[in-house]
N, C-alpha and C positions, 0 to 999 in steps of 0.2 A: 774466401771461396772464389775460384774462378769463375768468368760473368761465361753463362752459356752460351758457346758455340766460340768461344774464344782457343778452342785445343789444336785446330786445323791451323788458324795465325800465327799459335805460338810456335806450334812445329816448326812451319817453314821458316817463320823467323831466325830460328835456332840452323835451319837446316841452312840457311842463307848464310852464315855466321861463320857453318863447318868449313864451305866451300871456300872462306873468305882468306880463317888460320888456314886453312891446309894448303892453301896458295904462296900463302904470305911465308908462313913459317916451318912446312914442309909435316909430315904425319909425327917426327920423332918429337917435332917440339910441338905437338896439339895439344890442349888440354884444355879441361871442362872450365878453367879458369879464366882461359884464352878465349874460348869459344863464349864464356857468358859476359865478360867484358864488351868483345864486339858485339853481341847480340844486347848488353844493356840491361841486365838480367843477373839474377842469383843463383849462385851454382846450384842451388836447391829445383828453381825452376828446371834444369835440364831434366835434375836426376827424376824428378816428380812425373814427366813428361817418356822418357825414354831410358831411366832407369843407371844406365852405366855409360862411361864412353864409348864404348865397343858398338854399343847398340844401335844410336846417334849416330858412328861412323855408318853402320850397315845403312841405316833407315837414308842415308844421305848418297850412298852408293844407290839402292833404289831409285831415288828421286833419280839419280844422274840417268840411269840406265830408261828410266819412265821417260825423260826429257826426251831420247834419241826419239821411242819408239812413237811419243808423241807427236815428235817434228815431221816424223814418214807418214803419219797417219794422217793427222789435217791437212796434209798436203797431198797426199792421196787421196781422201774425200772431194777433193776440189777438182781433180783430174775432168778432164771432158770425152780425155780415147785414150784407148791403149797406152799410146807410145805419154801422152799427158802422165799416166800413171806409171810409168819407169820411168820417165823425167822429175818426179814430183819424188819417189822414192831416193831418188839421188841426192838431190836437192835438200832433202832433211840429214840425209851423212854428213853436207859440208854446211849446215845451217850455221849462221853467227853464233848460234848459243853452244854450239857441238865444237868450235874450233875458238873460243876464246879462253883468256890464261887463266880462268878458273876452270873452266872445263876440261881444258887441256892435264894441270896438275893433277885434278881429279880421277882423269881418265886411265892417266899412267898411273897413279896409288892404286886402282880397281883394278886394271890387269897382270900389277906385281903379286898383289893377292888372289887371283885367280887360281893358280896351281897348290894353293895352300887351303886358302878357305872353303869350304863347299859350299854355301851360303852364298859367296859372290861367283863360283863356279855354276850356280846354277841359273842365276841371273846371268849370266854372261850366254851359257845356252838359249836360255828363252828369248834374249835379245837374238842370237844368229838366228833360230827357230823363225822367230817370227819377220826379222829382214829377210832369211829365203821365201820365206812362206809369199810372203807379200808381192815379191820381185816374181818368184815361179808362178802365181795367181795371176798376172799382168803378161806376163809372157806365156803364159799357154795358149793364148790368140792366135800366137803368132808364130810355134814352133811345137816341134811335139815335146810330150809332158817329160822325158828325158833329157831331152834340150834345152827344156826351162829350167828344170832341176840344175844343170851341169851351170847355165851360165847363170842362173840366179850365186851359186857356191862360187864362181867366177869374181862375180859382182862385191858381194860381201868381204872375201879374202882382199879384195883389190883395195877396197876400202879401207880396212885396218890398214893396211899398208901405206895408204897414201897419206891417213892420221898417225901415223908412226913417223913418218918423212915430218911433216907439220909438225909437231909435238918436237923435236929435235932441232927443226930449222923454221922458228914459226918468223924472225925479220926475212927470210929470203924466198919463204916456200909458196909459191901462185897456187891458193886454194882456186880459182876460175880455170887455171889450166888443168888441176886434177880432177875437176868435178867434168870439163870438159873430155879430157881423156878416157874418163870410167864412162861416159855415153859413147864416144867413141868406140870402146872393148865391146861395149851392149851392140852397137849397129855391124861392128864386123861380125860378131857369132851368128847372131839373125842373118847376117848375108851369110855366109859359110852354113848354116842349117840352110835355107832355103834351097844355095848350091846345089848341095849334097842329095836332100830330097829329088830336086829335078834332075839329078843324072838316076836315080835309082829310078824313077817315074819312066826315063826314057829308057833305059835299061830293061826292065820290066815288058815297055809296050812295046818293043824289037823283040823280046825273047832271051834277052841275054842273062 
């Protein structure tokens, strides 16, 4: 019988395992045989734990997608002002554990399956959901609520993108220069909202 409270350890164990084959030896050659090897374990333990491989896959795509939302979050608690908490939401995009070559494998198997699975389509929404959410919540200090919206959807897109550039050219690709850039995108919309506001403010108090 398994010792109580041992079910949370053995997961991750196993979930640590997934991430390990799926690095090493790519999704076609996974398997439960592969995965209880590295994890030191009896194929019995997965199935007993998570049932099928499929399932193990998903519960592992979670964990990946929980890791992002994690890294924005504690670093967002930590934040002191505003601009702290869109630096700190940045910051968890290009986190070490977000851009290393399990992560990375991982990332690109998650969004292959994205337009196929629902399950990880829906995980993939709740993750943009709640990066805008987060970035729009932070920026509504400092521009109106359509403006946070627009460059929060700015921010996120920019990201995927910059982890696509990374994930393809991870010997060449200056993660400090993308994380620098995407604050960069962030300070020029805030300056171009604030612009645009103050001609319409002056426009206004002329009559125009």
């Amino acid at each position: 019988m398994p010792k109580l409270g041992m079910a949370p350890i053995r997961q991750k164990q196993l979930i640590d395992a997934t991430y390990l084959v799926l690095h090493r030896d790519g999704i076609d050659d996974l398997t439960l045989k592969k995965i209880a090897t590295q994890a030191g374990v009896a194929t019995s333990i997965i199935t007993h734990y998570f049932g099928t491989k499929e399932a193990l896959i998903a519960e592992t795509m979670s964990d990946l997608v929980g890791s992002l939302l994690r890294e924005v979050r504690d670093r967002r608690k930590q934040a002191k002002s505003t601009i702290d908490e869109i630096v700190a939401i940045v910051d968890g995009n290009f986190a070490p554990s977000q851009v290393s070559p399990l992560a990375v494998s991982a990332w690109l198997y998650f969004w292959s399956r994205v337009p196929y699975d629902p399950a990880f389509d829906r995980m993939q929404r709740l993750c943009d959901y709640q990066l805008r959410k987060y970035l729009a919540r932070s920026l509504k200090d400092l521009v109106s609520k359509e403006e946070a919206d627009d460059i929060a959807e700015t921010i996120v897109c920019l990201s995927y993108g910059f982890w696509l550039q990374f994930a393809h050219r991870q010997g060449e690709f200056d993660v400090a220069r993308a994380h620098r850039m995407a604050l960069q995108v962030i300070e020029a919309r805030i300056q171009t909202a604030w612009q645009k506001n103050l001609h319409l403010t002056e426009r206004t108090s002329l009559g125009g």
